[in-house]
Biotite code that builds the C-alpha atoms (Angstrom):
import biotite.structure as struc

atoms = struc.array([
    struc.Atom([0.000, 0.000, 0.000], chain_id="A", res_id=1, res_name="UNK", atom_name="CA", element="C"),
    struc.Atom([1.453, 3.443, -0.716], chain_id="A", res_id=2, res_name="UNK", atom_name="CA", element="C"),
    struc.Atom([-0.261, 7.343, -0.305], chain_id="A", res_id=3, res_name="UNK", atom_name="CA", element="C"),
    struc.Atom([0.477, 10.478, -0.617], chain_id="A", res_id=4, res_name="UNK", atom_name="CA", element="C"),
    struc.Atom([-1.535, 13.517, 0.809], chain_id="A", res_id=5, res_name="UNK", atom_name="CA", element="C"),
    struc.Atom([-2.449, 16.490, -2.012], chain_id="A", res_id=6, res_name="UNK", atom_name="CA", element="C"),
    struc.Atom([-3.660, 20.391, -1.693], chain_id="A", res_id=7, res_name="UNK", atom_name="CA", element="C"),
    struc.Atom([-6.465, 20.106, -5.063], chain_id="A", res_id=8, res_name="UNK", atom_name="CA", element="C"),
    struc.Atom([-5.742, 23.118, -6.135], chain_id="A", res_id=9, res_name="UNK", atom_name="CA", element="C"),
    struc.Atom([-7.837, 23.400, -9.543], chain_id="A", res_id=10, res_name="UNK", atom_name="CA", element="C"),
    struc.Atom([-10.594, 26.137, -8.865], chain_id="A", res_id=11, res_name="UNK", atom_name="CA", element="C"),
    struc.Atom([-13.580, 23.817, -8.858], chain_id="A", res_id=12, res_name="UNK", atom_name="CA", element="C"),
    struc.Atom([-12.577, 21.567, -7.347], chain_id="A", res_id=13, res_name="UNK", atom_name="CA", element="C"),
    struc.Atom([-13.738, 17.629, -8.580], chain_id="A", res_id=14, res_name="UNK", atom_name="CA", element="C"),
    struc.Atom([-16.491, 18.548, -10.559], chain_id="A", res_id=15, res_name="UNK", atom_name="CA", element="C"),
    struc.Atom([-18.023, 16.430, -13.263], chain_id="A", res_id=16, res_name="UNK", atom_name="CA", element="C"),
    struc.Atom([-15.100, 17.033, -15.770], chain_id="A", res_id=17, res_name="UNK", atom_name="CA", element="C"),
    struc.Atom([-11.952, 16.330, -13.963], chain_id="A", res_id=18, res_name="UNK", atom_name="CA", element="C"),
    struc.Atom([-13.677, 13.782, -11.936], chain_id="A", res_id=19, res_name="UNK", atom_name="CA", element="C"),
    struc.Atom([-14.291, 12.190, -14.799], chain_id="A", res_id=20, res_name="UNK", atom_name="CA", element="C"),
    struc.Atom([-10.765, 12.404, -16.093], chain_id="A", res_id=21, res_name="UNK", atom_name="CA", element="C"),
    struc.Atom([-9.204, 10.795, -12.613], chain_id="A", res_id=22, res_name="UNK", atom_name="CA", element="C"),
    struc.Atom([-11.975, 8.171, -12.696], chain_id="A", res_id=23, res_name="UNK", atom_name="CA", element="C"),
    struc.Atom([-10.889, 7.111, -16.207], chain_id="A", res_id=24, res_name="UNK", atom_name="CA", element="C"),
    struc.Atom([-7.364, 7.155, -15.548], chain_id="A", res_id=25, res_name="UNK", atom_name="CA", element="C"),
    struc.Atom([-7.608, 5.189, -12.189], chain_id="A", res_id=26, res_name="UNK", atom_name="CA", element="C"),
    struc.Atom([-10.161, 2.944, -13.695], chain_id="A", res_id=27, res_name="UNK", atom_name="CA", element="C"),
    struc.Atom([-7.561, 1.084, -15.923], chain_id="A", res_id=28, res_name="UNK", atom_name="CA", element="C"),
    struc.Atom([-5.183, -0.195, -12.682], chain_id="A", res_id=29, res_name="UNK", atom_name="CA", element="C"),
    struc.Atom([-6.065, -3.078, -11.652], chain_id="A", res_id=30, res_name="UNK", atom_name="CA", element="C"),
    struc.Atom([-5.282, -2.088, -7.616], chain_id="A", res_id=31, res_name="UNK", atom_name="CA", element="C"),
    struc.Atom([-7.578, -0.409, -5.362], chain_id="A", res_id=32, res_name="UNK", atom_name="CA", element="C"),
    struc.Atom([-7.997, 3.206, -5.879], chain_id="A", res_id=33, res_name="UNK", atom_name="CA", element="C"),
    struc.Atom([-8.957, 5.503, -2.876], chain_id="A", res_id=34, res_name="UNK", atom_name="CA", element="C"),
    struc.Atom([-9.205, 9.326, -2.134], chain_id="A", res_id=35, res_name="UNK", atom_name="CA", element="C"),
    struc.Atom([-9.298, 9.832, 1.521], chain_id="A", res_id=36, res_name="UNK", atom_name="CA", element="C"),
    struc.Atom([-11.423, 13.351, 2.476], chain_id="A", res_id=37, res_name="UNK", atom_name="CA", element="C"),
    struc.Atom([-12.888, 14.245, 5.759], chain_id="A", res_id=38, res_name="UNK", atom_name="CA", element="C"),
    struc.Atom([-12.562, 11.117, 7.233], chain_id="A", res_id=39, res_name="UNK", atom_name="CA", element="C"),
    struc.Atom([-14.152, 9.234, 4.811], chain_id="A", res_id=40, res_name="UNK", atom_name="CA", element="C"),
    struc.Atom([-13.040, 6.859, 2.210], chain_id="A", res_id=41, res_name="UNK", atom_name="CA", element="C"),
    struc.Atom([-14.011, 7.828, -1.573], chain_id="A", res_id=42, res_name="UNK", atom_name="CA", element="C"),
    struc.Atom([-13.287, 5.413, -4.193], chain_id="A", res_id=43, res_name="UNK", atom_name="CA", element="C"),
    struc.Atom([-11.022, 6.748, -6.378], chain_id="A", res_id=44, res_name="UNK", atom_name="CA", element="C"),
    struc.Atom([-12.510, 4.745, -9.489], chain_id="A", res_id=45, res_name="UNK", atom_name="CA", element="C"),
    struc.Atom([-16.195, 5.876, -9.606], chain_id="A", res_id=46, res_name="UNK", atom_name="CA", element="C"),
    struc.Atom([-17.119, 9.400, -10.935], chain_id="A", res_id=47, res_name="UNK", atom_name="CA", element="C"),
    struc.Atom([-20.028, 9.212, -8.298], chain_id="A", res_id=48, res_name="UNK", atom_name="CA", element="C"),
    struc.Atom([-18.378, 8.717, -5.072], chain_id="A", res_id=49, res_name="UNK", atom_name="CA", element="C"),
    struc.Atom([-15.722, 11.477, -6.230], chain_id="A", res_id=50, res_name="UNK", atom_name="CA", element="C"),
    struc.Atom([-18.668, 13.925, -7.183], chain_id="A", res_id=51, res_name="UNK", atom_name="CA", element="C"),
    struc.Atom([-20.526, 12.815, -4.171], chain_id="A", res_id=52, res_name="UNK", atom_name="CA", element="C"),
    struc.Atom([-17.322, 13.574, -1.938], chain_id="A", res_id=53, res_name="UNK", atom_name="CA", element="C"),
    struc.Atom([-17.310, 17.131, -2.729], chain_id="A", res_id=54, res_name="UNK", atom_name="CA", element="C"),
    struc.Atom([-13.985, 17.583, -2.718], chain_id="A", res_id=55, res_name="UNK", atom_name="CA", element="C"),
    struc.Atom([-13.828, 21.708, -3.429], chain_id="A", res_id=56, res_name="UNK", atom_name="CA", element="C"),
    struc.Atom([-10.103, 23.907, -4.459], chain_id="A", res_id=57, res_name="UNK", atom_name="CA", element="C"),
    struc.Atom([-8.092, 23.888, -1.588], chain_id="A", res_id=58, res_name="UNK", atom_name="CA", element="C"),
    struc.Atom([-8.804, 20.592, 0.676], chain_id="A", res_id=59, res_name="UNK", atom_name="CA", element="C"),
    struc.Atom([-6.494, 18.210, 1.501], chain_id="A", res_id=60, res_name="UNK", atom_name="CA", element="C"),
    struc.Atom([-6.960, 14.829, 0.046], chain_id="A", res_id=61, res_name="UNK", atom_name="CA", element="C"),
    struc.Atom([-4.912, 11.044, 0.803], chain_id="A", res_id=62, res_name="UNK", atom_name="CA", element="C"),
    struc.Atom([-4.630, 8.959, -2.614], chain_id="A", res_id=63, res_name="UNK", atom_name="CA", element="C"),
    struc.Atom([-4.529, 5.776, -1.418], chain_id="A", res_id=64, res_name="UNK", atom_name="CA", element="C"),
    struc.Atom([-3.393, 2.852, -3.803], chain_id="A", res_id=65, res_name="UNK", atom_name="CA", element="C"),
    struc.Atom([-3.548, -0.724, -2.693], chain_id="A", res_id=66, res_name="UNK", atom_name="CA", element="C"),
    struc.Atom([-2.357, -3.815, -5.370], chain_id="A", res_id=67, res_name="UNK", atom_name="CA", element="C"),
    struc.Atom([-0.292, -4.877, -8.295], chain_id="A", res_id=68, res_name="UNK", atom_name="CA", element="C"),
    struc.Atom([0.109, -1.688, -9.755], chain_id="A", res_id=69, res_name="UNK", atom_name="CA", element="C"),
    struc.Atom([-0.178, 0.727, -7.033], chain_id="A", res_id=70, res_name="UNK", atom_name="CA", element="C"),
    struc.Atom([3.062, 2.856, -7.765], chain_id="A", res_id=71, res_name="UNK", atom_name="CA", element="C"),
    struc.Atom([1.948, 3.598, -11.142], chain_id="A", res_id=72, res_name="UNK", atom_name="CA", element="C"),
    struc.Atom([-1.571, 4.138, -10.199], chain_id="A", res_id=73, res_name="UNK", atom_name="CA", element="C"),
    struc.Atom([-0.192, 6.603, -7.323], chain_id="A", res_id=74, res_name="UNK", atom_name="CA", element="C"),
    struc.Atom([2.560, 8.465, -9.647], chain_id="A", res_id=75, res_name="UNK", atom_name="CA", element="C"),
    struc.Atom([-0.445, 9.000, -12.447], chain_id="A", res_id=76, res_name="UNK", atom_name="CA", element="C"),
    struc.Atom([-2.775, 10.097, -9.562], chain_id="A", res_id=77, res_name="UNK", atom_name="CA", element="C"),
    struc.Atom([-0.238, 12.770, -8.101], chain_id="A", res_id=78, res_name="UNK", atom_name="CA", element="C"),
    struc.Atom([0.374, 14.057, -11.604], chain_id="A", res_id=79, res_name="UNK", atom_name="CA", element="C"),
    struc.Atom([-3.067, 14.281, -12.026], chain_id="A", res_id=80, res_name="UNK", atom_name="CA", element="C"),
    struc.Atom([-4.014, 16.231, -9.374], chain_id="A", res_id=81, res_name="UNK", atom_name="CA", element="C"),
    struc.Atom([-0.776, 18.406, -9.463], chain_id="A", res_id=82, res_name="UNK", atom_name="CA", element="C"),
    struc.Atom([-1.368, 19.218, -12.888], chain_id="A", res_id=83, res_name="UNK", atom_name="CA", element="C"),
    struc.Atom([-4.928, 20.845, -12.118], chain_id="A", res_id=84, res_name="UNK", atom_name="CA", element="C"),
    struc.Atom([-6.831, 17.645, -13.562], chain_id="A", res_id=85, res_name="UNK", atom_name="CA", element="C"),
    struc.Atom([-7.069, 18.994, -17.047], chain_id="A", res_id=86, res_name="UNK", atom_name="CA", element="C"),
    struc.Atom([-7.959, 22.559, -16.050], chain_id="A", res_id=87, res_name="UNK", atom_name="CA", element="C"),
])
């Protein structure tokens, strides 16, 4: 298992269109995907629990990768959500 904790910083936060985005891209590891916010766990590969987290700009988020593949899943994730998720 590996994490890492993230500042989203894109302005609206995980809204339908970059939720989207990181559900695709975490969809295609085959390890367990999960975004840790306000002491609940979100996972990381459904566009409805990530909406349904609202996650807005600003909070502090744990990606949380569990499998085969979790360093890749966690390096794409961090990229993801440095990069501003598309935005």
């Amino acid at each position: 298992m590996v994490s890492k904790k993230l500042t989203l910083t894109n302005p609206q936060g995980f809204h339908m269109r970059p939720a989207s985005l990181f559900a695709s891209a975490m969809g295609k590891y085959s390890c367990d995907v999960t975004i840790k916010f306000n002491g609940n766990d979100h996972n990381a590969k459904s566009l409805l629990n990530i909406i349904a987290a609202c996650i807005k700009c600003g909070s502090e988020i744990e990606i949380v990768c569990d499998g085969a593949d979790e360093n890749e899943a966690l390096a794409e994730a961090v990229q993801l959500i440095e990069s501003g998720l598309g935005e």
